[in-house]
PDB file of N, CA, C and O in Angstrom:
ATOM      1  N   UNK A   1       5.326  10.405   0.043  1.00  0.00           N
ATOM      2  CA  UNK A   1       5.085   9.256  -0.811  1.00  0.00           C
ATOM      3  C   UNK A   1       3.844   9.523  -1.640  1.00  0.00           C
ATOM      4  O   UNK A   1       2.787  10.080  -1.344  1.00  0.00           O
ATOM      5  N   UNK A   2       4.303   8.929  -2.836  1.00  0.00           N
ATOM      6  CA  UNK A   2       2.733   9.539  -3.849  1.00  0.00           C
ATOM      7  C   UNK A   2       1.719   8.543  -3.330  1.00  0.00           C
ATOM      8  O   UNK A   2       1.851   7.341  -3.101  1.00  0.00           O
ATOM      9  N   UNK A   3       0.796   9.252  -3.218  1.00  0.00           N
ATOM     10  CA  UNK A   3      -0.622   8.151  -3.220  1.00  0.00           C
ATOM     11  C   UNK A   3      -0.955   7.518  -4.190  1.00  0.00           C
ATOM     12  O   UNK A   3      -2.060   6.988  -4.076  1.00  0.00           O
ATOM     13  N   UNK A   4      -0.118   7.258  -5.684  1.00  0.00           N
ATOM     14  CA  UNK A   4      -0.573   5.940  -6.455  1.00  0.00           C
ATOM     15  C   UNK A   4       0.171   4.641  -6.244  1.00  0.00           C
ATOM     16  O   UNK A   4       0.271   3.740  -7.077  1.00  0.00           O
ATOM     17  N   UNK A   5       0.653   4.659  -5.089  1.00  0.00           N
ATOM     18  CA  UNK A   5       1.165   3.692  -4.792  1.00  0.00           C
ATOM     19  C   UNK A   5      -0.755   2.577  -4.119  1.00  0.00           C
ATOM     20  O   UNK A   5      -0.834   1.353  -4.017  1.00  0.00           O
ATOM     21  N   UNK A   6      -1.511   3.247  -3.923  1.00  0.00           N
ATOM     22  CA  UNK A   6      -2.400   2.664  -3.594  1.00  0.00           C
ATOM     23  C   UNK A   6      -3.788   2.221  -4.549  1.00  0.00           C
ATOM     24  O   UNK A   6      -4.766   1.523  -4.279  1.00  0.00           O
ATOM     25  N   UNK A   7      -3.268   3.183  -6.137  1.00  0.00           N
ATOM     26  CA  UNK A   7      -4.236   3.131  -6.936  1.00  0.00           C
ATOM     27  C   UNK A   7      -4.009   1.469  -7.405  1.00  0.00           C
ATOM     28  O   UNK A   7      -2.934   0.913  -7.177  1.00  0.00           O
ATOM     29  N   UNK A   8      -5.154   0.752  -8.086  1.00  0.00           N
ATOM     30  CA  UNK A   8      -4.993  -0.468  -8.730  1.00  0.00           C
ATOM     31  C   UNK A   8      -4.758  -0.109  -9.900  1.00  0.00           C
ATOM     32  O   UNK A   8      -5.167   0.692 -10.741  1.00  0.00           O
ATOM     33  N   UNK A   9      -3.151  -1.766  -9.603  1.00  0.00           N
ATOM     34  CA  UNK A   9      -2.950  -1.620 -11.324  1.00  0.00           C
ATOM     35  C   UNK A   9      -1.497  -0.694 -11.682  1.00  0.00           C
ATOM     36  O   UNK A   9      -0.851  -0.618 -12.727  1.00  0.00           O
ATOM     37  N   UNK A  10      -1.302  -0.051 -10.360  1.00  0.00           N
ATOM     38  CA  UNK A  10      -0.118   0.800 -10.405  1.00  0.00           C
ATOM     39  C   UNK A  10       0.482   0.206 -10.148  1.00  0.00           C
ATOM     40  O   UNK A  10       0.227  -0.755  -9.422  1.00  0.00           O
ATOM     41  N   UNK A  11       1.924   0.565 -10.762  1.00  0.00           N
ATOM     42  CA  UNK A  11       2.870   0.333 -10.366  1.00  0.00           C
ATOM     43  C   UNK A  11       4.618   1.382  -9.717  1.00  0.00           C
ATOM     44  O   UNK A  11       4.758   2.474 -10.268  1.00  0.00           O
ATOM     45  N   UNK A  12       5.238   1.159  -9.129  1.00  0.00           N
ATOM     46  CA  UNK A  12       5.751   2.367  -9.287  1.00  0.00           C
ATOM     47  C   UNK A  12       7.192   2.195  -9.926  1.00  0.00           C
ATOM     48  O   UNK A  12       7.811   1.188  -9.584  1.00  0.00           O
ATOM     49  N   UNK A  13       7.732   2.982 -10.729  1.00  0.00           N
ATOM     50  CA  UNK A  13       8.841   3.241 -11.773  1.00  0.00           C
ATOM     51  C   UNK A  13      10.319   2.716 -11.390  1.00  0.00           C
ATOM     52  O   UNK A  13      11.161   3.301 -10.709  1.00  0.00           O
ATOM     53  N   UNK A  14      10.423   1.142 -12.169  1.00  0.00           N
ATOM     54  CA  UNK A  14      11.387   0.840 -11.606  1.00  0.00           C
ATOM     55  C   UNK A  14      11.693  -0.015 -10.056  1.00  0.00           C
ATOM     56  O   UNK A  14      12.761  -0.257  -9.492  1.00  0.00           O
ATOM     57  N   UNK A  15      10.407  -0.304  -9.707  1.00  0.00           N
ATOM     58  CA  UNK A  15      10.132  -1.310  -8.731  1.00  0.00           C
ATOM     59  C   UNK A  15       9.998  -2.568  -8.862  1.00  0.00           C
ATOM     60  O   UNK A  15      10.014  -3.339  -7.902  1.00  0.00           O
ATOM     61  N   UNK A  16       9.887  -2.832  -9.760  1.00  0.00           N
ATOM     62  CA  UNK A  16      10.499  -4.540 -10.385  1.00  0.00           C
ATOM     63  C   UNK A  16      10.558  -4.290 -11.826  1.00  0.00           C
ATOM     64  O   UNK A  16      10.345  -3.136 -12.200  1.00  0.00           O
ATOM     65  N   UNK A  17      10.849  -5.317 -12.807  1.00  0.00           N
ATOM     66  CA  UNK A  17      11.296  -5.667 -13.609  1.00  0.00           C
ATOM     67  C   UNK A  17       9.629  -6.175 -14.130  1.00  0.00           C
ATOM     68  O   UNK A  17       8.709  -6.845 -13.660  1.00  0.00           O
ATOM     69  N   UNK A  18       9.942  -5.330 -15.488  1.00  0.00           N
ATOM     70  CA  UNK A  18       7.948  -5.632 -16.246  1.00  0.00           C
ATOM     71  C   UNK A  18       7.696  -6.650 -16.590  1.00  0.00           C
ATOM     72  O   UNK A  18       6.590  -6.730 -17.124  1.00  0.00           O
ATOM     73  N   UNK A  19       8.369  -7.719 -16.513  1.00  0.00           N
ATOM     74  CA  UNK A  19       8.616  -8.780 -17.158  1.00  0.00           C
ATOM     75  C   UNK A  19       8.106  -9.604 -15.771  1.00  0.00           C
ATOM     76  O   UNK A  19       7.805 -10.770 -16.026  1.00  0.00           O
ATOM     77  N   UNK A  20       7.972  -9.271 -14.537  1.00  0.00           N
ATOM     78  CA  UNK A  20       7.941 -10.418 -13.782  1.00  0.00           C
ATOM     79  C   UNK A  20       5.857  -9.891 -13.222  1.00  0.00           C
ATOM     80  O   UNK A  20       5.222  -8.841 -13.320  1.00  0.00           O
ATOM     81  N   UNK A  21       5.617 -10.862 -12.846  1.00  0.00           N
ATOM     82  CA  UNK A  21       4.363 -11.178 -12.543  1.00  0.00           C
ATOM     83  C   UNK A  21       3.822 -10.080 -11.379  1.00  0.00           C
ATOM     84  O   UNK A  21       4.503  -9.426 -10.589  1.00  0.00           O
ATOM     85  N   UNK A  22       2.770 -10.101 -11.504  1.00  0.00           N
ATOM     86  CA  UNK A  22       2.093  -9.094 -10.316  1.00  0.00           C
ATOM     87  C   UNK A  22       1.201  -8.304 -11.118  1.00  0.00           C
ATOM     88  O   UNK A  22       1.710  -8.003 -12.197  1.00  0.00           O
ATOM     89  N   UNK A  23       0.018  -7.864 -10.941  1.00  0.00           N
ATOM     90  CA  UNK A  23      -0.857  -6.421 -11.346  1.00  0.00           C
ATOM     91  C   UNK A  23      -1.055  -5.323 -10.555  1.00  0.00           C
ATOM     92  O   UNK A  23      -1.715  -4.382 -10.997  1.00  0.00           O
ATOM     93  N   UNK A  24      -0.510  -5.288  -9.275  1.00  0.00           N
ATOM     94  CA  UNK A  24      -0.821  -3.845  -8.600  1.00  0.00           C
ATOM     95  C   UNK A  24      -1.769  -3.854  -8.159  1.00  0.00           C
ATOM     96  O   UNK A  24      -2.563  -2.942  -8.390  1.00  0.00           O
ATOM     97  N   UNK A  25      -2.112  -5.019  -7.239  1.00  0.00           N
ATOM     98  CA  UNK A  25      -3.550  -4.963  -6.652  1.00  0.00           C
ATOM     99  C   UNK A  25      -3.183  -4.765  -5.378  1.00  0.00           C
ATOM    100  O   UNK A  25      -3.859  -3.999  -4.691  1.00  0.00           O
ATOM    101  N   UNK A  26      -1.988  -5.450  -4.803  1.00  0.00           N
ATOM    102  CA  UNK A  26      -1.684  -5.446  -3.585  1.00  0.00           C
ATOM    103  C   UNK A  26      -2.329  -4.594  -2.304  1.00  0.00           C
ATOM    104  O   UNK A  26      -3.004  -4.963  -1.342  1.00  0.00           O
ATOM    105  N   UNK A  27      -1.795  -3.218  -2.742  1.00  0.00           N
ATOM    106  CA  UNK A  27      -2.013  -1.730  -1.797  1.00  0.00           C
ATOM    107  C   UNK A  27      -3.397  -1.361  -1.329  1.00  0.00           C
ATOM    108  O   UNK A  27      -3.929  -0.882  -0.327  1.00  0.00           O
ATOM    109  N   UNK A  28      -3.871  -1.997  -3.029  1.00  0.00           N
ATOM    110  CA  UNK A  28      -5.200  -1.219  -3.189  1.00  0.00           C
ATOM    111  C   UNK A  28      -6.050  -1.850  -2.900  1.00  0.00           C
ATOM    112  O   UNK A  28      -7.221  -1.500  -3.049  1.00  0.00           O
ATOM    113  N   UNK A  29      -5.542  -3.367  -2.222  1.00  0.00           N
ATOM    114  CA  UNK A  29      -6.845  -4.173  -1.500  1.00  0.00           C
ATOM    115  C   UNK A  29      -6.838  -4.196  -0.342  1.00  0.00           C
ATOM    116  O   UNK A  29      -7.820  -4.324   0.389  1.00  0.00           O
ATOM    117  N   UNK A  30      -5.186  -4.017   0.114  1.00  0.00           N
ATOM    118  CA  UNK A  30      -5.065  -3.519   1.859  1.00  0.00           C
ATOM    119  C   UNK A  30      -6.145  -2.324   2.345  1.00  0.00           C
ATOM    120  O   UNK A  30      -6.995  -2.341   3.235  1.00  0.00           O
ATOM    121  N   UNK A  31      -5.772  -1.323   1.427  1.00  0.00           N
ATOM    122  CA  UNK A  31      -6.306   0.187   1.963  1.00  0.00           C
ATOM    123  C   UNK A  31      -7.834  -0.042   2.283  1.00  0.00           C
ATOM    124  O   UNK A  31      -8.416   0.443   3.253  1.00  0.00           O
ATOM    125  N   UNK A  32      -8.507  -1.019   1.122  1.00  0.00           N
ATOM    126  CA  UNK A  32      -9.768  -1.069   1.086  1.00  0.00           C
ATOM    127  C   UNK A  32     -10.197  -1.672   2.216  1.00  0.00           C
ATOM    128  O   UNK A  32     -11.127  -1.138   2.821  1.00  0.00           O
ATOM    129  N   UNK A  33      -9.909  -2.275   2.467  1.00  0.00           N
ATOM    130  CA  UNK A  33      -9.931  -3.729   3.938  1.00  0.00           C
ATOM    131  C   UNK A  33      -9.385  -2.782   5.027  1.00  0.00           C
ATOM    132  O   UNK A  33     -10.132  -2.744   6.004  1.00  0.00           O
ATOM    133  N   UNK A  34      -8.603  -2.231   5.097  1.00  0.00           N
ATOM    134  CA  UNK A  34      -8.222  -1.289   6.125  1.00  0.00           C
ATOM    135  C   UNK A  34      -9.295  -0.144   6.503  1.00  0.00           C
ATOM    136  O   UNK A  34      -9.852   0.049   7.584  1.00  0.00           O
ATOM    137  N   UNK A  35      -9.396   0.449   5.471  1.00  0.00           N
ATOM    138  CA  UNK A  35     -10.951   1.726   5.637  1.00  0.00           C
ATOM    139  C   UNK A  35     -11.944   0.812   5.617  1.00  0.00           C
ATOM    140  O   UNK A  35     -12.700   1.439   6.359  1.00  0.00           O
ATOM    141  N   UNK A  36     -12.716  -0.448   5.289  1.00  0.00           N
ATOM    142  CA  UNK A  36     -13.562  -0.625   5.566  1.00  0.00           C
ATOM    143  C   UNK A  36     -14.233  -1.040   7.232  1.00  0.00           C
ATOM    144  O   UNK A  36     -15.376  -1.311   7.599  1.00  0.00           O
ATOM    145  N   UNK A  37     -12.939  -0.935   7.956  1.00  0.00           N
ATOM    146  CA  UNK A  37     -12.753  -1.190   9.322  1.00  0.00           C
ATOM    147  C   UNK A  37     -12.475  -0.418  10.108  1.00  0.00           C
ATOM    148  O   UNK A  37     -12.180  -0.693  11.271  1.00  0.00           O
ATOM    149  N   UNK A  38     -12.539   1.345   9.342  1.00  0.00           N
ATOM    150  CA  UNK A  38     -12.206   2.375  10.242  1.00  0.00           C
ATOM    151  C   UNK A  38     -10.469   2.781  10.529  1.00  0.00           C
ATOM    152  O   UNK A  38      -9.865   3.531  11.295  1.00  0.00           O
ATOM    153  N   UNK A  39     -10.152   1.940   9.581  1.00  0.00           N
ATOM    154  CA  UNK A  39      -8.275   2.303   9.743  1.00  0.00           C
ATOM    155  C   UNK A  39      -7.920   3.050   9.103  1.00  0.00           C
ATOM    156  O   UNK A  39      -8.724   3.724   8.459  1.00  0.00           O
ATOM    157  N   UNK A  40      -6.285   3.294   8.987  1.00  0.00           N
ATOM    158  CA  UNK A  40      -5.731   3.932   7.899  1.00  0.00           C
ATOM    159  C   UNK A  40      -4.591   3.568   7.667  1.00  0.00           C
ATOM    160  O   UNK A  40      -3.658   3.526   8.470  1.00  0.00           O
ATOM    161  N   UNK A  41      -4.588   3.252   6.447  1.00  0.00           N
ATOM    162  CA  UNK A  41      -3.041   3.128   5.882  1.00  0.00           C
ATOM    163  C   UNK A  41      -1.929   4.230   5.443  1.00  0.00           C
ATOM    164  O   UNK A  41      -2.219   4.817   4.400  1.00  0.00           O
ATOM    165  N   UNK A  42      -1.055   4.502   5.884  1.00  0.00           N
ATOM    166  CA  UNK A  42       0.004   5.298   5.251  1.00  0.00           C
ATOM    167  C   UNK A  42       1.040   4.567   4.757  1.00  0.00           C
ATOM    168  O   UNK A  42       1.168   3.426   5.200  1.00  0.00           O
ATOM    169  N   UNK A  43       2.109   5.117   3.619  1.00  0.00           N
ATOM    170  CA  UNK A  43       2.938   4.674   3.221  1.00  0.00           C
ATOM    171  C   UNK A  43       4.134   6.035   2.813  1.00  0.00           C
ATOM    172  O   UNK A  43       3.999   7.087   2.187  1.00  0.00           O
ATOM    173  N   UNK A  44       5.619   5.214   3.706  1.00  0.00           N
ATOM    174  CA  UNK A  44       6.291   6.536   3.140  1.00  0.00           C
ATOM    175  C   UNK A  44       7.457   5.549   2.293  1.00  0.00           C
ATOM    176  O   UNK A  44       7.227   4.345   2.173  1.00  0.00           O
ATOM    177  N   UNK A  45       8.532   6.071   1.805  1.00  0.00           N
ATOM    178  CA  UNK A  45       9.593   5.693   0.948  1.00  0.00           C
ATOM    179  C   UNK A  45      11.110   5.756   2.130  1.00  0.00           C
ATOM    180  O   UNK A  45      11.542   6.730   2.746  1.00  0.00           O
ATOM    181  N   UNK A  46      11.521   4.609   2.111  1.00  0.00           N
ATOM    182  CA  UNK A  46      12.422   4.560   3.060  1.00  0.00           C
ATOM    183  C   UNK A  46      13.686   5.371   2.619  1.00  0.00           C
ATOM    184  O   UNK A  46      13.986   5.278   1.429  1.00  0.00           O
ATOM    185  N   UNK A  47      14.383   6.073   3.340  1.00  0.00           N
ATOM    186  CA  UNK A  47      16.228   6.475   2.904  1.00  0.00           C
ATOM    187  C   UNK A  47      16.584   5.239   2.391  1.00  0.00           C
ATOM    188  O   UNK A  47      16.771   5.121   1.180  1.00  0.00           O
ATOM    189  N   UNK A  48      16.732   4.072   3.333  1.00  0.00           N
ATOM    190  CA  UNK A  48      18.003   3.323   2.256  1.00  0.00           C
ATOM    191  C   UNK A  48      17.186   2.325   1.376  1.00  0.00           C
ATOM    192  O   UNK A  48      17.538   1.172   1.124  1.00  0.00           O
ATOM    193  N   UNK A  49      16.151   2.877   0.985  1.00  0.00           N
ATOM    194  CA  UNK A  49      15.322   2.690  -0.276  1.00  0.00           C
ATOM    195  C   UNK A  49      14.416   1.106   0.309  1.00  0.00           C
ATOM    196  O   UNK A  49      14.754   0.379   1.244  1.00  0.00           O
ATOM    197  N   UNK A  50      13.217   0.950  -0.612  1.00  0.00           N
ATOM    198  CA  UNK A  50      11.989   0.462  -0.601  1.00  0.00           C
ATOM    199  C   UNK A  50      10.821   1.335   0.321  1.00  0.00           C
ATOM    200  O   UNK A  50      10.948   2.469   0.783  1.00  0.00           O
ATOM    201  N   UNK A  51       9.840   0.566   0.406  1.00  0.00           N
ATOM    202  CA  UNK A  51       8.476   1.518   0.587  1.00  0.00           C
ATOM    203  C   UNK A  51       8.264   0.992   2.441  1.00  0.00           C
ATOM    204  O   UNK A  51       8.830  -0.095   2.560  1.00  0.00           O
ATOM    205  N   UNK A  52       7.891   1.266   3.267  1.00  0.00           N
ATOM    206  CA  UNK A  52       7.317   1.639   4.520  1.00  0.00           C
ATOM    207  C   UNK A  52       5.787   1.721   4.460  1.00  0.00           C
ATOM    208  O   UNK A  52       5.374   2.818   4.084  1.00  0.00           O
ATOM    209  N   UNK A  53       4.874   0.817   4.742  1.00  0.00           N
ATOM    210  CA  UNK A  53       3.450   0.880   4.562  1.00  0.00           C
ATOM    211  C   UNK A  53       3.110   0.542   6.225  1.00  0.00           C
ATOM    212  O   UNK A  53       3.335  -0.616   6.580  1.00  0.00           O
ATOM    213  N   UNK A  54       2.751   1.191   6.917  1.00  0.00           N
ATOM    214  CA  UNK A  54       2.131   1.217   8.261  1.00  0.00           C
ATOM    215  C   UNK A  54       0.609   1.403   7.868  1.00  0.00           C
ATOM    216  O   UNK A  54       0.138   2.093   6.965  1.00  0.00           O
ATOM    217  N   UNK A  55      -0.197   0.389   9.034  1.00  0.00           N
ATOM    218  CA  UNK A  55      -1.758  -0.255   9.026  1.00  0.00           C
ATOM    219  C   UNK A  55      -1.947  -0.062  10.727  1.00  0.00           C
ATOM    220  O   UNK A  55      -1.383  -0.663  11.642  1.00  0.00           O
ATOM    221  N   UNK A  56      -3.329   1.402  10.773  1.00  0.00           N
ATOM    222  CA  UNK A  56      -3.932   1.500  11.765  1.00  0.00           C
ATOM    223  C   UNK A  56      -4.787   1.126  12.111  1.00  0.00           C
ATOM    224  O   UNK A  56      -5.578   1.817  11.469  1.00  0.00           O
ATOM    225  N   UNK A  57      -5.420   0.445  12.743  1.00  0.00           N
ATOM    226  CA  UNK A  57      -6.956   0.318  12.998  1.00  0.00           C
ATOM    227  C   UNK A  57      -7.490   0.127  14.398  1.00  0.00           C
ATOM    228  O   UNK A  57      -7.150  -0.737  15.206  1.00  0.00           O
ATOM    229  N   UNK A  58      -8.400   1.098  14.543  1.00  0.00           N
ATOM    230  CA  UNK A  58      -9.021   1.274  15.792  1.00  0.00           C
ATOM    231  C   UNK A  58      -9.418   0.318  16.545  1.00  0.00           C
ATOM    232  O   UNK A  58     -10.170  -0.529  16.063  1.00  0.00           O
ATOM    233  N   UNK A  59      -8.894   0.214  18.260  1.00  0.00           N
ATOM    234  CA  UNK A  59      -9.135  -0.749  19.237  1.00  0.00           C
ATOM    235  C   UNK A  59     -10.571  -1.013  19.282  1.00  0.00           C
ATOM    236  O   UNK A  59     -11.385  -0.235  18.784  1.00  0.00           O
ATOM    237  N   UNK A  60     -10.952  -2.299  19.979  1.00  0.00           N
ATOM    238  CA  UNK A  60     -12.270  -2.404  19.858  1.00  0.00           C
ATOM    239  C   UNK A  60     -12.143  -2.849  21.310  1.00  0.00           C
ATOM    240  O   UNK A  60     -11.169  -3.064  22.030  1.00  0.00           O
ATOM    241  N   UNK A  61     -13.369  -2.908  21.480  1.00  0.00           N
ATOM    242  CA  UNK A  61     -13.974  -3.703  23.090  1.00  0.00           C
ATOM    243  C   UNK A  61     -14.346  -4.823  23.041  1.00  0.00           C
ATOM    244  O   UNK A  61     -14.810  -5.058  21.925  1.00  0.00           O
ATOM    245  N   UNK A  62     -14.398  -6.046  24.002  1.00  0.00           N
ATOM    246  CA  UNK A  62     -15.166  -6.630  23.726  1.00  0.00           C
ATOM    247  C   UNK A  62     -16.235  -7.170  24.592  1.00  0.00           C
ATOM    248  O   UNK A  62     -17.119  -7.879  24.112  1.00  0.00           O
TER     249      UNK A  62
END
């Protein structure tokens, strides 16, 4: 999966219709919020199509 799926502002080709609402912030505010907590986000592209975004983040104690 390309990693501009996480850049802001991206979009990827043919994933909706340009005409409908959204800027591509989505990914790119998860990832940020995710690494700022020591996680990681991956994202792959499913076979029977759309995107797969899995969110890690390290156990804590308390």
């Amino acid at each position: 999966m390309p990693a501009t799926v996480f850049v802001a502002f991206s979009r990827m080709h043919g994933e909706r219709v340009r005409s409908s609402k959204g800027s591509g912030l989505g990914l790119s505010i998860v990832r940020a919020i995710v690494v700022a907590h020591g996680g990681l986000v991956t994202a792959a592209a499913r076979p029977e199509g759309g995107l797969r975004v899995e969110v890690r983040l390290p156990r804590t104690t308390p």
